[in-house]
C-alpha angles and dihedrals in degrees: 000000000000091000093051081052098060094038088056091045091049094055087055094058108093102190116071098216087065099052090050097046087050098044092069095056112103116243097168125032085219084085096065092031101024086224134095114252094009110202114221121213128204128237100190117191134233119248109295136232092277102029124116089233099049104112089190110280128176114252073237095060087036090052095045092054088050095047092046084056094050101048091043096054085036091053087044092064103253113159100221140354139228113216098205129166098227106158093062085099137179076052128203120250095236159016102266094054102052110097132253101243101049086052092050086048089046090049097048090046097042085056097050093049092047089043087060098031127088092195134087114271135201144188135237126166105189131252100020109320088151091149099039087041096060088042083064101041095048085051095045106049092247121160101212140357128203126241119210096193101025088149135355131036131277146175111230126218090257084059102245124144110243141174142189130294096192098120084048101054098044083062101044099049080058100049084051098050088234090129073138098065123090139228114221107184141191130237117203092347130209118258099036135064114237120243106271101261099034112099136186083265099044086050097053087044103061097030082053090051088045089059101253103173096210139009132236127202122178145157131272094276145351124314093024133123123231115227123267092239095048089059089045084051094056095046081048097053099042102023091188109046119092109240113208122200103248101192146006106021113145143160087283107053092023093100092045098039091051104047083084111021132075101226142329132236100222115202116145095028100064094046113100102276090008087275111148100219088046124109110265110265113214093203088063090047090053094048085056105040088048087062098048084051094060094049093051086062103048090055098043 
């Protein structure tokens, strides 16, 4: 139905410039994982060169913990992964303040991961890296990245002032010929508060009229669902446009979360005890992916 709809829409459109601008933008995840309802996994690096918390590791030992957790969510059955850097915290608000040497350290590791890996990857630097995010990914070989401020304002949780990328990136992704690689962005994101004005809706909105690709809802932190209306919010503003689960999704909400949603990006779930800094337990993968089997079943 939503791709009737942009085919329709398409044949519509008189100037050629605009049909092609337009056709590149997603409408189904199944172009970038070729599956219904694709389930994300993290790979979620160890402390980088640069990070309060790096104790001095070798890129080797940084890259093997990084691989364990890719094979292990790969041999899971997870349809794509995301390689973050998500113990850089507190993070920086933006591209131009993370530091040289932790980017260097995320590029050499995200190439390695997506080398060894047959499934679709992706990029996030946390909190809103858009522009160092999509430098990686063109260098890796990653499909997508996520952006975590594609359009809007917001206050983050290390109480720093930010805005939307969304026009530099845009440019960027065309100086760099990565017209194939997707943008993933967050509504409403965890971890910030959201400027006064600007709603779920709004948000969709203007992140679906600034070509986003993909939508992402989550909860206040993470670790934390969003709520099943406010999924159902997003598909309503921007009919179209695939909205993926951006945090908190589990064994217990996943039939519930994705009757409505497109997909689901799956971080601290699938961790051993369902702690976030822990090592990625297969076991906990399976368990996960059996039951978004079944509801892809139950909906073919």
């Amino acid at each position: 139905m939503v791709q009737f709809m942009r085919e329709e829409f398409l044949s519509r459109l008189k100037p050629e410039w605009a049909k092609e601008f337009y056709r590149n933008q997603l409408t189904s995840l199944r172009d970038v994982f070729g599956i219904e309802k694709p389930i994300i996994g993290m790979v979620h690096l160890m402390p980088l060169p640069g990070s309060p918390a790096y104790e001095g590791w070798s890129m080797d030992e940084i890259i093997s913990n990084a691989l364990r957790d890719a094979h292990s969510l790969v041999e899971g059955g997870v349809d794509g992964i995301i390689v973050e850097n998500m113990w850089d915290l507190p993070y920086y608000s933006s591209s131009s303040r993370i530091p040289p040497e932790e980017i260097a350290a995320h590029a050499v590791a995200a190439a390695e991961v997506i080398k060894e890996v047959s499934v679709p990857a992706g990029i996030t630097v946390i909190h809103n890296g858009g522009r160092v995010a999509l430098g990686i990914a063109k260098a890796s070989g990653a499909r997508f990245i996520r952006v975590c401020l594609y359009t809007g304002a917001a206050v983050w949780d290390t109480g720093e002032f930010d805005h939307g990328n969304a026009a530099d990136l845009m440019r960027l992704r065309k100086l760099l010929h990565a017209e194939d690689i997707k943008f993933f962005t967050d509504v409403v994101k965890k971890h910030s508060v959201i400027f006064p004005g600007i709603d779920l809706r709004t948000h969709a909105v203007w992140s679906r009229f600034y070509m986003s690709d993909a939508l992402i809802v989550t909860g206040s932190m993470t670790g934390f669902p969003p709520t099943k209306e406010d999924v159902l919010l997003a598909k309503e503003a921007v009919p179209d446009a695939p909205v993926i689960i951006g945090s908190g999704l589990n064994s217990e909400n996943a039939k519930e979360l994705l009757s409505v949603a497109d997909g689901a990006i799956v971080g601290t779930y699938f961790k051993y005890d369902g702690i976030t800094q822990n090592p990625v337990d297969i076991e906990r993968v399976k368990k996960l992916m059996n039951i978004v089997r079944e509801l892809r079943l139950s909906n073919a």
